[in-house]
Every structure is written in structure tokens, then in C-alpha cells.
C-alpha positions as CSV (number, residue, x, y, z in Angstrom):
1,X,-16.5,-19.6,1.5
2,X,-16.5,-17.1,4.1
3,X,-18.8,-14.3,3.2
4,X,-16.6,-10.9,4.0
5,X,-19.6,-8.2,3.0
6,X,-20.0,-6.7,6.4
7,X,-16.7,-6.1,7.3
8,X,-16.1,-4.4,3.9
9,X,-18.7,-2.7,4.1
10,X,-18.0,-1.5,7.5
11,X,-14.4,-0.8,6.8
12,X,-15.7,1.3,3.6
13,X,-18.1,3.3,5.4
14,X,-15.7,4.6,7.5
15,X,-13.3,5.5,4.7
16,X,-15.8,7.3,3.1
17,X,-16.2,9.4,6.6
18,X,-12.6,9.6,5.9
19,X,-12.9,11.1,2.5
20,X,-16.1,13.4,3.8
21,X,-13.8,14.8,6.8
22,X,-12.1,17.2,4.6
23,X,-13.2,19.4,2.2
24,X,-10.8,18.7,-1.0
25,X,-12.1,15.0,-2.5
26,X,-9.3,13.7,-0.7
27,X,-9.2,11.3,2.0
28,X,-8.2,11.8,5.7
29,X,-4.6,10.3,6.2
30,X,-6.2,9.2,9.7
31,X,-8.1,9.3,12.8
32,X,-5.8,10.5,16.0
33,X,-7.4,9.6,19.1
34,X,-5.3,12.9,20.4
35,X,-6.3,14.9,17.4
36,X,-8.9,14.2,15.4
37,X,-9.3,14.3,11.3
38,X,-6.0,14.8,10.0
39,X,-5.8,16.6,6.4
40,X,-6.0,14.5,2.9
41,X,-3.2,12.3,2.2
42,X,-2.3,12.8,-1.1
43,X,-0.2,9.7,-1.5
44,X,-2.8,6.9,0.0
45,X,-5.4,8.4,-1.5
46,X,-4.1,7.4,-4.9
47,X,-4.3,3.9,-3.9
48,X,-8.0,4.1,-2.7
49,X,-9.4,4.9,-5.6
50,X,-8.4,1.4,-6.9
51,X,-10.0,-0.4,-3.8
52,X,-13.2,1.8,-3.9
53,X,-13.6,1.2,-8.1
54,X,-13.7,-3.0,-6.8
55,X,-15.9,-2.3,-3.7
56,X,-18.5,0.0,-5.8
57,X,-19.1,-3.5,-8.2
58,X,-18.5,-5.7,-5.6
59,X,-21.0,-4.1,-3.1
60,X,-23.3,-2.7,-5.9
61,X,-22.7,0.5,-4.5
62,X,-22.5,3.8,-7.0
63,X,-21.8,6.5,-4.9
64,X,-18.1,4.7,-4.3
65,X,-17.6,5.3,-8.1
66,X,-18.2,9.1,-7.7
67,X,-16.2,9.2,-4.9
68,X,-13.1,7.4,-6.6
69,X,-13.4,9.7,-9.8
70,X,-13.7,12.4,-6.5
71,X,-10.6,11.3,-5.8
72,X,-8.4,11.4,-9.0
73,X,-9.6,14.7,-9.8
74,X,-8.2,15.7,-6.3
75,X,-4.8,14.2,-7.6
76,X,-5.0,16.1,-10.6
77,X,-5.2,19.0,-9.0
78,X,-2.6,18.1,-6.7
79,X,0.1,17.6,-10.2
80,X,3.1,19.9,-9.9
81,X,4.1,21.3,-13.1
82,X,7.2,18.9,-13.4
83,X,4.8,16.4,-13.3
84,X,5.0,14.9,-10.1
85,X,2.5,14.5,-7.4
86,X,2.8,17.2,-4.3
87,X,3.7,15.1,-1.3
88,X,1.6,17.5,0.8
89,X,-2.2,19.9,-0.1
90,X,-1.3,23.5,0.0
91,X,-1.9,24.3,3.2
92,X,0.0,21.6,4.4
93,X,3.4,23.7,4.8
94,X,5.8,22.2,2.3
95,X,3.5,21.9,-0.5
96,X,6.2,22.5,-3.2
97,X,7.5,19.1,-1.8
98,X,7.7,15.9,-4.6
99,X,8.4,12.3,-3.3
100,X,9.3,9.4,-5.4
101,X,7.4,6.7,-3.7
102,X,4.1,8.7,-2.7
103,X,4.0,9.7,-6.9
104,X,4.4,6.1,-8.0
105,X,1.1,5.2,-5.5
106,X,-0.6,8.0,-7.2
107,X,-0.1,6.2,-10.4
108,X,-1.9,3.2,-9.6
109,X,-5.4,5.2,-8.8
110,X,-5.2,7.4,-12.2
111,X,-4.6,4.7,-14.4
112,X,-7.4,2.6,-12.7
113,X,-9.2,5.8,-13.2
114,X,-8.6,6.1,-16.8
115,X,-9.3,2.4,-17.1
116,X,-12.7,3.1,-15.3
117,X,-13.8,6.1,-17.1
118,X,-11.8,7.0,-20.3
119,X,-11.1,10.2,-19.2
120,X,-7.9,11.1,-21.0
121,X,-6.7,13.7,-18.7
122,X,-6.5,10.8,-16.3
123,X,-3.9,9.2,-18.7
124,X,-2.2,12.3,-19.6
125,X,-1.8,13.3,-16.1
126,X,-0.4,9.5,-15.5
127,X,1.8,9.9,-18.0
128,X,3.5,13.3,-17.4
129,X,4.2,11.7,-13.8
130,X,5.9,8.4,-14.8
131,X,8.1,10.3,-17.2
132,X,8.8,12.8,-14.5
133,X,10.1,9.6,-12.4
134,X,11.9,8.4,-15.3
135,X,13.5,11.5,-15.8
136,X,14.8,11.4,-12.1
137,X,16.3,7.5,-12.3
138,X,19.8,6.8,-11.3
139,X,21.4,4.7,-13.9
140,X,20.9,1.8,-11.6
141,X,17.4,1.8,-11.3
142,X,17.4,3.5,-7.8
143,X,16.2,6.6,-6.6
144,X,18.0,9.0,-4.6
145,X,16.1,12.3,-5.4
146,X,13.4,13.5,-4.4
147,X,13.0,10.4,-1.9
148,X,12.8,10.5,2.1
149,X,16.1,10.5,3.5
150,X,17.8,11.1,0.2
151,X,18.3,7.5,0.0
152,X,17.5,4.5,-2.2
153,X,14.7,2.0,-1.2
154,X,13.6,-1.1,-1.8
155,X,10.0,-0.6,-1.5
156,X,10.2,1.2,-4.5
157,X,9.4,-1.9,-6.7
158,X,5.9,-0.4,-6.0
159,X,6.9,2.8,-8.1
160,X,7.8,0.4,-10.4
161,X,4.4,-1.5,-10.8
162,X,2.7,1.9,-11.2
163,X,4.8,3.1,-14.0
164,X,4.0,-0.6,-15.8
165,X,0.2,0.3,-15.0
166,X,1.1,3.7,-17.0
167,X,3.2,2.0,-19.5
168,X,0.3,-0.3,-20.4
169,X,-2.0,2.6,-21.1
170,X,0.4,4.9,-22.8
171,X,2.5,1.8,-24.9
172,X,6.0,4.0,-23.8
173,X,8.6,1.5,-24.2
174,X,11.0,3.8,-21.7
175,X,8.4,3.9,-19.0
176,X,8.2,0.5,-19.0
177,X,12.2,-0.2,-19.4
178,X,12.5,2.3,-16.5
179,X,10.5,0.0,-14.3
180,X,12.5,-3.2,-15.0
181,X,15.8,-1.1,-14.2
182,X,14.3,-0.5,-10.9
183,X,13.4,-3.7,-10.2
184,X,16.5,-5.2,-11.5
185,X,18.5,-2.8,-8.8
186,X,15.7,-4.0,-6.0
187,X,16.1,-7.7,-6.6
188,X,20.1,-7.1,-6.0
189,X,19.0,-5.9,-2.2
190,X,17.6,-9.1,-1.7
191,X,19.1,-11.4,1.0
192,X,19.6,-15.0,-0.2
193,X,17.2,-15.8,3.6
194,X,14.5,-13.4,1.3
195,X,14.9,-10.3,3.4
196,X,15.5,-6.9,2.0
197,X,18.2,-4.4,2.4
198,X,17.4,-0.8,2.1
199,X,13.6,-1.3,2.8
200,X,13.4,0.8,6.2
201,X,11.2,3.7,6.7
202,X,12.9,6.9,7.7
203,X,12.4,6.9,11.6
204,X,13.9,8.4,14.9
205,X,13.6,4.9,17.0
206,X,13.0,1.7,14.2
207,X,15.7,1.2,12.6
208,X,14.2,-2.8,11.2
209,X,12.0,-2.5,8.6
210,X,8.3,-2.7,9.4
211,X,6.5,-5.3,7.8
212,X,4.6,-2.6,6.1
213,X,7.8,-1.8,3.9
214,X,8.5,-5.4,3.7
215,X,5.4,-6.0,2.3
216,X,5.6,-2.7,-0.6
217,X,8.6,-4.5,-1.7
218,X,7.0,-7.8,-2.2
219,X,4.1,-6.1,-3.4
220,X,6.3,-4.5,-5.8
221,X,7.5,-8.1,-7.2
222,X,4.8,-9.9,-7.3
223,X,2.2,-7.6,-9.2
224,X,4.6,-6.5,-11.6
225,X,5.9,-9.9,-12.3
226,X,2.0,-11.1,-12.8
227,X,1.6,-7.9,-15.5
228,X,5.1,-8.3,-17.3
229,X,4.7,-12.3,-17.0
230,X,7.9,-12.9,-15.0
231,X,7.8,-15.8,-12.8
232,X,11.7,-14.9,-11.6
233,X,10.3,-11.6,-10.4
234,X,7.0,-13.8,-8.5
235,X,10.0,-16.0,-7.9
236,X,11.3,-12.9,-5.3
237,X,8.1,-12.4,-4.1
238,X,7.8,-15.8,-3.1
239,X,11.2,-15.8,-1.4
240,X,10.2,-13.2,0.8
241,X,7.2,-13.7,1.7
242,X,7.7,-17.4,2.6
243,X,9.9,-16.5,6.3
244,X,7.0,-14.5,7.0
245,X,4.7,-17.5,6.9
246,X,6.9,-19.5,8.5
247,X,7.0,-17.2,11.5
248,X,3.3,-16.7,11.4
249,X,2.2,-20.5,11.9
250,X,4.6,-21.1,14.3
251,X,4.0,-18.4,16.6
252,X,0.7,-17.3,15.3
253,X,1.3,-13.4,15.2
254,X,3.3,-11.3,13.1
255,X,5.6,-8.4,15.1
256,X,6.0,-5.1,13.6
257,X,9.6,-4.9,11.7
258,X,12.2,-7.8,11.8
259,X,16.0,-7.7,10.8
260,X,18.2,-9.4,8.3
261,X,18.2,-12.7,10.0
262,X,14.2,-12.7,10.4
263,X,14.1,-11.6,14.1
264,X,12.4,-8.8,16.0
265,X,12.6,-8.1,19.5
266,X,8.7,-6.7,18.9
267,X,5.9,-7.5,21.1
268,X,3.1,-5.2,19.2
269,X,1.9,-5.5,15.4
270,X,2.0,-3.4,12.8
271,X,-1.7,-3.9,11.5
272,X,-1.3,-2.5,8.3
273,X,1.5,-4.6,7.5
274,X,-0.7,-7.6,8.4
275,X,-3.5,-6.9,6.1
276,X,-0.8,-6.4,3.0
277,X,0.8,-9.7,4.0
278,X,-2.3,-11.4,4.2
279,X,-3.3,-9.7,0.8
280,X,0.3,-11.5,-0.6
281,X,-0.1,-15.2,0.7
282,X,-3.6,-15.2,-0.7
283,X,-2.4,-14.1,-4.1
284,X,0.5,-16.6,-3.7
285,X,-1.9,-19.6,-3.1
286,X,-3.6,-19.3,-6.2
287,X,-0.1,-19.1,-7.8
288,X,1.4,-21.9,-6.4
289,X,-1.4,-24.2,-5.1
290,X,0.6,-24.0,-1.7
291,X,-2.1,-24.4,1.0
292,X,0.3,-23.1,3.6
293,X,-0.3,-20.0,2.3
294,X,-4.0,-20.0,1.7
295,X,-3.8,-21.1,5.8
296,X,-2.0,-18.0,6.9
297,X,-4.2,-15.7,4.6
298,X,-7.3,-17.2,6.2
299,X,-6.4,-17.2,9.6
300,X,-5.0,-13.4,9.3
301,X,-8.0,-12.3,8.2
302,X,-9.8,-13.8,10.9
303,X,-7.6,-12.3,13.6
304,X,-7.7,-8.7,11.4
305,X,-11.5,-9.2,11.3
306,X,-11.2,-9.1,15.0
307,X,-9.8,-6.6,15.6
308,X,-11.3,-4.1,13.0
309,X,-13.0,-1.1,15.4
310,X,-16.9,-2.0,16.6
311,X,-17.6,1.6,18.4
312,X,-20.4,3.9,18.8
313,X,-18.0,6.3,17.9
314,X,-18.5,7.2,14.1
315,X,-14.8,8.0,13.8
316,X,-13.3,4.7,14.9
317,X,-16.4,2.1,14.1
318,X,-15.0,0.0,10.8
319,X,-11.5,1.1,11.2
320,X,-7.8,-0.5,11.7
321,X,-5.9,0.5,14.1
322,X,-2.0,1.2,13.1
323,X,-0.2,-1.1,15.9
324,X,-1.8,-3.9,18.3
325,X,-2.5,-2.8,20.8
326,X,-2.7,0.7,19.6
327,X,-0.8,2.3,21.8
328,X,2.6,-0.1,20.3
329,X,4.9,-1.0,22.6
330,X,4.8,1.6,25.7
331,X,7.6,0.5,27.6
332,X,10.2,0.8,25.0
333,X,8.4,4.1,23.6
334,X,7.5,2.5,20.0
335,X,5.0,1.6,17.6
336,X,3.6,2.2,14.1
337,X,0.4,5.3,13.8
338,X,0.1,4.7,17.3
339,X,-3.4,5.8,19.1
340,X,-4.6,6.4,15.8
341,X,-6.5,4.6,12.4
342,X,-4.4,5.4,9.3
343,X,-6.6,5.2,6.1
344,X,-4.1,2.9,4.3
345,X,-4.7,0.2,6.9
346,X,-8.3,0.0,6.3
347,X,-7.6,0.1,2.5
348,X,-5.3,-2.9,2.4
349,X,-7.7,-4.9,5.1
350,X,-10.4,-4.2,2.7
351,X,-8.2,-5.5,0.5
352,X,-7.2,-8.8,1.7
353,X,-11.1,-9.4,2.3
354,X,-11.2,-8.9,-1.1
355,X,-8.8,-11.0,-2.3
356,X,-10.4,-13.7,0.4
357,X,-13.3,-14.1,-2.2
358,X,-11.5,-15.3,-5.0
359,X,-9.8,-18.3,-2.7
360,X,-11.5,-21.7,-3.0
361,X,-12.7,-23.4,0.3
């Protein structure tokens, strides 16, 4: 069994430079080689706190506890009165601004918080912002308000897993119902090749979905069919994440977005996507007992392992670059975070180390 403590530990050092670059308890949404620090992400932050409550036991490290309960109390204070998470601090311009998706992240890190601690106002606060989302549902499970692009997406089976986290603390019946409903209405977008519709981020030159969405909508599936005990809804996790194994082994790399037929005319990688697919196929093996899967977990690792930052430079060393190579792809002026580290890749590389350890060898 490969032994993965010094990259985590690497990769966790420099999120906790991350967290200690701004002033709030937050984390730093990244590192721009152009710019510097960039202010606390409110939304990725509420998914750290889960990854730094599993490194503090798994790297006997306390101070990673303080700095996740750090955390949640940030996203308390961040609450808006209707009970959703601001999208943005308040000195971040639109800090009036809710979003759907960046709420139902949030989710996850206060009821791993309340979990940790017992700290009711980590509950409460969970629980005022799943029925917030609740309150906002289109009848068929979607989201159009308060989302980017005033759209529906797919990825939002993730909002869904965090308001099952929530309904298992609270026992709500209509949280939980309000979950299935999405997912229900997400499975529908599913192409019968596993690819999903509706699943692109909101940008001025991708219009494919990055793997990184790709993978929030498996994500979505497969944790929230694990809690409710669903294999259809593993079933759909399964179905598409197994094109992007496929691609993998044969051409050993994944490219950054693909269409509905599983192509991409991508020569660069999304990293972060990599690290949450690698994350899924490792969970998937001890599921299935496919070794295909345990092979492209493995070997992804390996390759994200390589290129994780080794610099003098405090800012970069331990990091994850958004695209390979980090600049994207130059001549067709694309790429994903490019010349910068985003927090969220580090967190889900840290991640799928993580998940590494539980695999047998």
C-alpha cells in the first residue's frame, strides 16, 4: 500500500497558508501567479472543513481541528437572514448575492462540524439553509433561482447530498424528499452513453462541460446513493463515470471538458477534475470489485502526485495547479484557473490520497 503522508501533508500545509492568507477564518479561493492571495471563498471553504476534520485524525494533527471549527464559524457568519450562504465576504462587492450550488457545499462542512463537535448552532445554521433551498425548488426538482445563469444544472445532485447530510442530523422528512426530487430531475439529464446534459459551467469560451462538473454530478449520485442505500442512484454514478475510465486507459490522460458523444478537442487538463475523478473510481472499486477502476485511481494519483507544486516558493510548494500545463491551452485562449492554484483542487487531491488508503494492494 502506497504510503500518501507526505504529499498530504504537503498539500495541507499549504492550504492552511491558504486559510492564514486572509484575515476572516476563511480560506483563500487561490494563488494567482498574476495576483497573489485572492480573498476567502466562501463556498470551497465549506467543503474543507470535511477534508481537514479526516486529515487532523489521519495525520495526528490538532491544530487542523481548530482550524475546521475556524472555518464553520466563518460560514456562520457568512448566513444571510433567509438562510442561505452569501456567495461572496462583504467586501467582496455583491455580498447580498445567494447561490444554490455554493449553499449546498456549505452544507456538507457544518454538518461534519456538528457531527465533530455538537455544537448546535452548527445544525441550526444547516438547517435554516437546507430549508431555505427547499423553499426555492422548482416542482421538478431543479433549480432556476438564485443559480448562475439562471439555469438548472446537473451538478446540483451535490446540493442534494448536502441537504441528506442535513436531513440526517435534523430527521426532516421534506429536506430529505427535496433531495430525491432533485436527483430524480438530475438522473432524467442523463444520456443513455452516461454523459450529462445541463452540467456546464457558465463560461465566455467552454461551452463542454469540464470534467470538474462532470464529476459534481457523479459525486452527487454516488454519495447520496451510498447514504439513502440506492444502488439505482450508484447505478448512475457508475454509468458515468465508466466512459471516463475508458478514455483514461486508453489514452492515459484525461482532457479538460468533453461533449455528449465523449469527445474533446482538449489538449490541457483540468487538474481539479482529475483528482475528483480519481476520488470516484477509487470509491467505485470497493463497490464493485472492478479492478479497472482501482487501476485508473492508482495510476491518477501517481501522475497528480507528480505534478503537485515542489517550490521554494511558500505560495505554490504543496499545491495543484488548475489546468496542465497551467497556462491551459494558449493557442486557442482556454483553460480552467489558469496560472493559478485554486484551493478546491488541493482539497479534492488531498482527497483522493485519502481515499487511496482505504484501497487493498
Amino acid at each position: 500500500m502506497i504510503d500518501n503522508t507526505v504529499p498530504i501533508t504537503r498539500a495541507v500545509s499549504w492550504l492552511k497558508r491558504a486559510q492564514d492568507a486572509t484575515p476572516d477564518g476563511g480560506v483563500s479561493a487561490w494563488f494567482s501567479l498574476i495576483n497573489g492571495w485572492q480573498p476567502s471563498y466562501i463556498e470551497t471553504t465549506g467543503y474543507i472543513i470535511n477534508t481537514f476534520f479526516a486529515c487532523s485524525e489521519r495525520l495526528e494533527d490538532p491544530d487542523l481541528y481548530e482550524r475546521a471549527v475556524r472555518m464553520t464559524d466563518f460560514l456562520v457568519e457568512m448566513q444571510h437572514k433567509n438562510g442561505g450562504y452569501r456567495a461572496y465576504g462583504p467586501d467582496q462587492g455583491d455580498s447580498e448575492r445567494v447561490v444554490v450550488f455554493n449553499t449546498g457545499q456549505d452544507l456538507l462542512g457544518m454538518c461534519k462540524a456538528y457531527e465533530k463537535t455538537g455544537d448546535e448552532k452548527y445544525r441550526d445554521s444547516a438547517h435554516k439553509a437546507a430549508k431555505f433551498l427547499a423553499s426555492i425548488q422548482e416542482k421538478n426538482g431543479s433549480w432556476i433561482s438564485h443559480t448562475f445563469g439562471n439555469k438548472p444544472h446537473t451538478y446540483h445532485t451535490r446540493v442534494a447530498w448536502g441537504m441528506l447530510k442535513v436531513a440526517e442530523i435534523t430527521s426532516e422528512h421534506s429536506i430529505k424528499k427535496a433531495a430525491e426530487k432533485t436527483l430524480e430531475w438530475a438522473s432524467k439529464q442523463q444520456h443513455q452513453n452516461g454523459w450529462f446534459a445541463q452540467n456546464e459551467l457558465e463560461h465566455p469560451k467552454v461551452r463542454e462541460p469540464f470534467t470538474h462538473t462532470i464529476s459534481y454530478a457523479i459525486e452527487g449520485f454516488l454519495w447520496s446513493g451510498i447514504l439513502l442505500n440506492r444502488p439505482d442512484l450508484i447505478t448512475v454514478a457508475l454509468r458515468g463515470a465508466t466512459p471516463l475510465l475508458n478514455y483514461y486507459l486508453e489514452h492515459n490522460k484525461l482532457p479538460a471538458t468533453f461533449n455528449k458523444h465523449w469527445q474533446t478537442n482538449d489538449r490541457y487538463e483540468c487538474l481539479t477534475g482529475n483528482a475528483q475523478i480519481s476520488l470516484m473510481w477509487l470509491k467505485l472499486y470497493q463497490l464493485t470489485g472492478d479492478w479497472r477502476f482501482r487501476t485508473g485511481g492508482v495510476k491518477m494519483n501517481t501522475q497528480l502526485r507528480n505534478v503537485q507544486s515542489k517550490s521554494i516558493l511558500t505560495s505554490i510548494d504543496g499545491a495543484i495547479a488548475g489546468s496542465a500545463p497551467i497556462w491551459g491551452d494558449i493557442a486557442r485562449n482556454v483553460g480552467y484557473c489558469r496560472l493559478a492554484y485554486p484551493n478546491w483542487a488541493v482539497k479534492f487531491y488531498i482527497d483522493a490520497l485519502l481515499e487511496e488508503g482505504y484501497v487493498s494492494y
